[in-house]
C-alpha positions in Angstrom: 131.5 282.4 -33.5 129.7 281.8 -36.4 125.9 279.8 -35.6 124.6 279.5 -39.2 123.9 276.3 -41.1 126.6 275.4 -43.8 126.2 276.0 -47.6 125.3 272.1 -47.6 122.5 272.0 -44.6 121.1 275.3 -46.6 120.7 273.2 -49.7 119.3 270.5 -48.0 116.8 272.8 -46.2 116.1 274.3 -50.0 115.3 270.7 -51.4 113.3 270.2 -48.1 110.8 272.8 -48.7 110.9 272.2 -52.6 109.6 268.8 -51.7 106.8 269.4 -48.6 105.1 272.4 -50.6 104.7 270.1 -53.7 103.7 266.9 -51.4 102.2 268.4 -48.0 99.9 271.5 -48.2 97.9 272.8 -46.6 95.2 270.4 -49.1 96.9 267.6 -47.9 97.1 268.7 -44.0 92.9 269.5 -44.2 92.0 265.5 -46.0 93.4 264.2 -41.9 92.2 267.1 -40.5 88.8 266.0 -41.8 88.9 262.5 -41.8 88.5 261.2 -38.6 89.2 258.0 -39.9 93.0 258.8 -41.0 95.1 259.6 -38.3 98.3 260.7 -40.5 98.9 261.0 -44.3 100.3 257.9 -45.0 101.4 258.4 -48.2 103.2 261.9 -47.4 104.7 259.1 -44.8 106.2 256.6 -47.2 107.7 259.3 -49.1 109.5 261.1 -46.4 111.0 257.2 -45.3 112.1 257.0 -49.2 113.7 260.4 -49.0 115.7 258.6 -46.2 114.4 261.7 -43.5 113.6 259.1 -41.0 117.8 257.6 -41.1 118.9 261.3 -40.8 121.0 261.0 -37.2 121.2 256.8 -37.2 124.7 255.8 -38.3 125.6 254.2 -41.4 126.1 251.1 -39.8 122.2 250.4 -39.1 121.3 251.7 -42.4 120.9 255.5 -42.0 122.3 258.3 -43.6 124.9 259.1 -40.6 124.2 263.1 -40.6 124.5 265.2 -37.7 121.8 266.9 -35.6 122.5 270.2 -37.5 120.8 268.0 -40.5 118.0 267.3 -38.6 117.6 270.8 -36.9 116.8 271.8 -40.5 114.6 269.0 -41.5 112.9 270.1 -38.1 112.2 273.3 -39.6 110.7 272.7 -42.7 108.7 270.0 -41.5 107.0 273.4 -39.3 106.4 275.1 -42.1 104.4 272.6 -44.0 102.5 271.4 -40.4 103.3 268.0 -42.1 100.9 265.4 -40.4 102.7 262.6 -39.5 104.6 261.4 -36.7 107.6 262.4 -37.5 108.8 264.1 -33.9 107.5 260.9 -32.3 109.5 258.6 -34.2 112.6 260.6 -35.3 113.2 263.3 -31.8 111.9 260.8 -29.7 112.6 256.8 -30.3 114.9 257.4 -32.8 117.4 259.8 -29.9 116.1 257.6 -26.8 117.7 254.6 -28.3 120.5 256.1 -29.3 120.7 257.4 -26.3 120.2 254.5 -24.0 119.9 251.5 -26.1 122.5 248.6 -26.2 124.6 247.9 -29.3 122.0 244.6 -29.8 118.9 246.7 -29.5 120.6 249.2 -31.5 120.8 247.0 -34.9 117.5 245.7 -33.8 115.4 248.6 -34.1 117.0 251.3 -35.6 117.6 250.2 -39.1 113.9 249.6 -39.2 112.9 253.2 -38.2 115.3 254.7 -41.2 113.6 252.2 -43.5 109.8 253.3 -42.7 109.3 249.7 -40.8 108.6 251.7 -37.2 106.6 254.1 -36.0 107.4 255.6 -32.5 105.6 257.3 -29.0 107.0 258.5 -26.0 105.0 257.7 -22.9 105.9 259.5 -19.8 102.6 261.6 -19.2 99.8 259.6 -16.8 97.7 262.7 -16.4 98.1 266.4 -15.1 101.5 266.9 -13.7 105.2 266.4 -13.7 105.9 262.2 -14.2 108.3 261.0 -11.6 109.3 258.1 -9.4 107.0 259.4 -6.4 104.3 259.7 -8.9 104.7 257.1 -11.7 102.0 254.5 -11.4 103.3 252.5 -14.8 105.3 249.8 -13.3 107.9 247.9 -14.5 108.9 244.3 -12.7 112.1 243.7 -15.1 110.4 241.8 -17.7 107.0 243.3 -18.0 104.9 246.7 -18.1 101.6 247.6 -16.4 99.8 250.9 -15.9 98.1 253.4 -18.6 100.1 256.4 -20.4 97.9 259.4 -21.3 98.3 261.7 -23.9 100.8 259.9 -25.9 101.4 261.8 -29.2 100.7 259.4 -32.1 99.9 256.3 -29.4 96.8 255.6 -31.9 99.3 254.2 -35.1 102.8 253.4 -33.3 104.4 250.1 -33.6 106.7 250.7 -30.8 106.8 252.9 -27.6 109.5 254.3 -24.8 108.1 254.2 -21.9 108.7 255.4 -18.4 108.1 253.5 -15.3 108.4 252.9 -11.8 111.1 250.3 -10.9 111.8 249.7 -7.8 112.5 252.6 -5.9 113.3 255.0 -8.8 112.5 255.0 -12.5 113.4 253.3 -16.0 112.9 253.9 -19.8 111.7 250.8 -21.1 111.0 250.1 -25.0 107.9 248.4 -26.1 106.6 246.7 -28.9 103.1 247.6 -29.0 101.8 245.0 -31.1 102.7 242.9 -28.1 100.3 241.4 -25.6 98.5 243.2 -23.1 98.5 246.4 -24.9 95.1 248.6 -25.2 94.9 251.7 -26.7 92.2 254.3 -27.3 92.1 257.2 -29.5 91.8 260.6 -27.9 90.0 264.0 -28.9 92.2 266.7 -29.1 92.8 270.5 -30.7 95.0 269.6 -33.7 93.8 265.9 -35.0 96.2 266.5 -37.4 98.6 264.6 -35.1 96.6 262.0 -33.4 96.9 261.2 -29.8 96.2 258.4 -27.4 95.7 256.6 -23.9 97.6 253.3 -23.8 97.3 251.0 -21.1 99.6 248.0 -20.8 98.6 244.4 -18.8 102.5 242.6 -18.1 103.5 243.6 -21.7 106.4 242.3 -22.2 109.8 245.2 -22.6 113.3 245.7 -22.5 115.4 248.6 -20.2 117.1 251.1 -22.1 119.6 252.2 -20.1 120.3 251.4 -16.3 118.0 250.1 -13.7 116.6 253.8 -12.1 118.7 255.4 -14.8 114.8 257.0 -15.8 114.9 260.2 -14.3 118.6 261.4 -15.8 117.9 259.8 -19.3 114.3 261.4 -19.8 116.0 265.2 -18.7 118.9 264.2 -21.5 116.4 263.1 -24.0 114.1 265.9 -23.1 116.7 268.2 -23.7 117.6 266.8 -27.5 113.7 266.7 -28.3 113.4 270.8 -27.2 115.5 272.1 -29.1 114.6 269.8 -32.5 110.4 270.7 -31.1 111.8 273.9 -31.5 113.1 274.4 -34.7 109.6 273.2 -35.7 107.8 275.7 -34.0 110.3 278.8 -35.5 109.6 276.7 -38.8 105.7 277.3 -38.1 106.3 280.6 -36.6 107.9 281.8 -39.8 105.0 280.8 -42.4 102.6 282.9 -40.0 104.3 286.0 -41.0 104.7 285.7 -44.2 100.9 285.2 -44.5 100.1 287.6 -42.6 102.6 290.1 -44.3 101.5 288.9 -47.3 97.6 289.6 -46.3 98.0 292.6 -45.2 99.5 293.7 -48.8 96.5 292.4 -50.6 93.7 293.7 -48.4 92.3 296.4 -49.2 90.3 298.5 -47.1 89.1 302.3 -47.7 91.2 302.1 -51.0 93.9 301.2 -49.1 96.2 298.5 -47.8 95.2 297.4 -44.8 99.4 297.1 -43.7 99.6 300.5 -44.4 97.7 301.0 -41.1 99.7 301.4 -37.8 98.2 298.7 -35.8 99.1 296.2 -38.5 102.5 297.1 -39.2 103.1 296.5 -35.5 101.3 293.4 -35.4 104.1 292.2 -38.2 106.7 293.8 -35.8 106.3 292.4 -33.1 105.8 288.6 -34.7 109.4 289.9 -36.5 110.7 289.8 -33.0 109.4 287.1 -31.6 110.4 285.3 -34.3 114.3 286.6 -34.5 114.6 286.0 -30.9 113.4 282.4 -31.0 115.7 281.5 -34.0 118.7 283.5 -32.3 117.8 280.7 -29.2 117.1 278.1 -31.3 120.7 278.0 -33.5 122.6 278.6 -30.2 120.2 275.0 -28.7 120.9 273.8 -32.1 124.7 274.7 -31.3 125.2 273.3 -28.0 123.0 269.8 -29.3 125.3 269.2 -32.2 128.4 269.7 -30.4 127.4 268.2 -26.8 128.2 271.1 -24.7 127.7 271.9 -21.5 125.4 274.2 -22.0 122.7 272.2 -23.8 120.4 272.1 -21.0 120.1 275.8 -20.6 120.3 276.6 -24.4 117.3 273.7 -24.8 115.9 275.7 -22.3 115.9 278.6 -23.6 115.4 277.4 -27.0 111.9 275.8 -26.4 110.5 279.0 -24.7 111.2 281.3 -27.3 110.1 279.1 -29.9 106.5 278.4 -27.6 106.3 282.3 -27.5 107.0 283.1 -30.7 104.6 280.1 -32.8 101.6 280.4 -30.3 102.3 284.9 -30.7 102.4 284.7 -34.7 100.1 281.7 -34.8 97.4 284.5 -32.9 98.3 287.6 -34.7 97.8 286.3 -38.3 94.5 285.3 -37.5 94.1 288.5 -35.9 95.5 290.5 -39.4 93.1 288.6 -41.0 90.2 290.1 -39.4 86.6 288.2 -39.4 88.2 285.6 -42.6 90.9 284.6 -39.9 88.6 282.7 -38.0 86.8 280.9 -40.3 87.5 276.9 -41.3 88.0 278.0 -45.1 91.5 280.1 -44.3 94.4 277.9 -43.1 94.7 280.6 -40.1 93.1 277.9 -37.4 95.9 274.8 -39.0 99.3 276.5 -37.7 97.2 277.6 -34.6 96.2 274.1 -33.3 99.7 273.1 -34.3 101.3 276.0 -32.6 99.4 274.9 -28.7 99.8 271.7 -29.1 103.4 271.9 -29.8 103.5 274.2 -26.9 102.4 271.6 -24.5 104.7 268.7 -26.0 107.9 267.5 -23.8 106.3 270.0 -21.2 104.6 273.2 -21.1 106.6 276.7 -21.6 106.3 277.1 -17.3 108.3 273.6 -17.1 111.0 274.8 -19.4 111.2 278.4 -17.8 112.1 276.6 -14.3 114.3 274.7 -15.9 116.0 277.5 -17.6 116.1 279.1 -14.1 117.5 276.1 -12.3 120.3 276.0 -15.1 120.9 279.8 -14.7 121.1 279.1 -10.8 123.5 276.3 -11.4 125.6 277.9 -13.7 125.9 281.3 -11.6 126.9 279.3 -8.4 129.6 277.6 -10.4 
């Protein structure tokens, strides 16, 4: 069985790449950084919409390009590597697949032709606080016709025009879509370690919204979406993951120390070795997540699984060892050492932390066995 991209999807990636290092370095990544004032690079924004990124997965029929998920699994990936700031995960892994998911054929052409045009940017608000959100806990409620409760972190809450949202109804729980220029909508910008992707506390006051999906139909769509967004989050992080090395490699062939290289010393070159690992285990999990997602198999939930942990292990493990090869310069704010490290835990924590997705890969491993 062969899990490699295509001649085509490698091309793509190529142009990708050509693209973000000419229109998102790491210059462009440090003017958000340190402007509090600008919560993504807008521009880098409008470029990716007119490269027609955002329409990669929505069907020709409501004006996107009508690729597959392999497409975006590479897009996914070079978007890692350049740490782009911008919300693309929010708007493209999350709106983009939850109404695809669960939206109706009229909310369908509503919305989605305006994401792949640039019109909409998106959040995904399940999160009220420490712990997991469910329909004991959920305090966001949704009557049918409006939402009230507050949402906090939402991942680019601060800029988005619209928001998924998941509430209490009735007994159980629904994903509901919002527009958040809508009444009744508050929203506060929030401090956190990588303000390169802005985050948010909303609160909503019988904001008007519209169910995606079936009344109490929450619970199963947010574990399905949650699924599609680990293994794309993924790919990110082995994208992020993989620039790591190759500055630290690349270091540690320049430094000199004692008239030497400093890779030529032992505790280096197994600093690199073990990020090689990490790294060649992640994307071994990743293409088989990125497998099971294009082709809807069975297994999705246990390669997404398995997918998002590696990746976690391996971004956060190289993020720590190039600022470690770097030595005393590796902490400083003039290397770019401390950009894919913010990047690499807060992408840890996204669509839940590495100890949710290990129980879940256990509960799949416990399902499949008893099979």
């Amino acid at each position: 069985m062969n899990f490699d991209f295509s001649e085509d999807q490698k091309y793509l990636a190529g142009e990708a790449r050509k693209f973000l290092s000419q229109e998102c370095t790491t210059a462009h990544v440090r003017a958000v950084l340190n402007d509090a004032s600008v919560p993504y690079h807008k521009e880098l924004w409008g470029k990716i919409a007119e490269m027609g990124w955002l329409g990669t997965t929505i069907p020709e029929e409501h004006g996107g390009l009508g690729l597959g998920m392999l497409e975006m699994c590479v897009l996914a990936e070079e978007i890692g590597r350049a740490i782009a700031p911008v919300p693309f995960a929010s708007t493209v892994y999350y709106l983009t697949e939850a109404v695809k998911l669960a939206g109706s054929e009229t909310q369908k052409a509503a919305i989605l032709p305006r994401i792949a045009a640039g019109e909409v940017i998106g959040a995904y608000a399940a999160s009220e606080g420490p712990g997991h959100p469910d329909a004991a806990s959920l305090k966001t409620v949704f009557d049918g016709e409006t939402l009230t409760g507050t949402k906090i972190p939402v991942a680019d809450g601060d800029v988005a025009t619209h928001a998924v949202v998941l509430a209490k109804e009735g007994s159980g729980a629904s994903l509901v879509l919002v527009d958040l220029s809508g009444p009744g909508v508050t929203r506060k910008t929030l401090q956190t370690l990588d303000p390169t992707r802005s985050h948010a506390e909303i609160t909503f006051s019988k904001t008007p919204a519209q169910r995606l999906g079936g009344k109490g139909d929450g619970a199963m769509l947010n574990d399905q979406l949650m699924d599609r967004v680990a293994v794309l989050l993924a790919f990110e992080q082995l994208g992020g993951a993989s620039v790591c090395l190759e500055m630290a490699n690349e270091y540690a062939k320049q430094r000199y120390a004692f008239g030497r290289p400093i890779g030529g010393n032992q505790a280096i070159k197994h600093k690199l070795a073990d990020m090689y690992v990490k790294n060649e285990v992640a994307r071994s999990n990743s293409y088989y997540g990125a497998w099971a997602l294009s082709t809807g198999a069975a297994e999705l939930p246990e390669a997404a699984a398995a997918a998002r942990v590696a990746a976690s292990e391996a971004f956060w493990f190289a993020s720590k060892e190039n600022i470690q090869t770097h030595g005393g310069m590796g902490f400083t704010w003039e290397v770019d050492c401390h950009l894919f490290y913010r990047r690499a835990k807060l992408l840890s924590v996204q669509a839940g932390a590495p100890k949710v997705w290990k129980e879940k890969l256990v509960r799949a491993l416990e399902a499949k066995n008893a099979a």
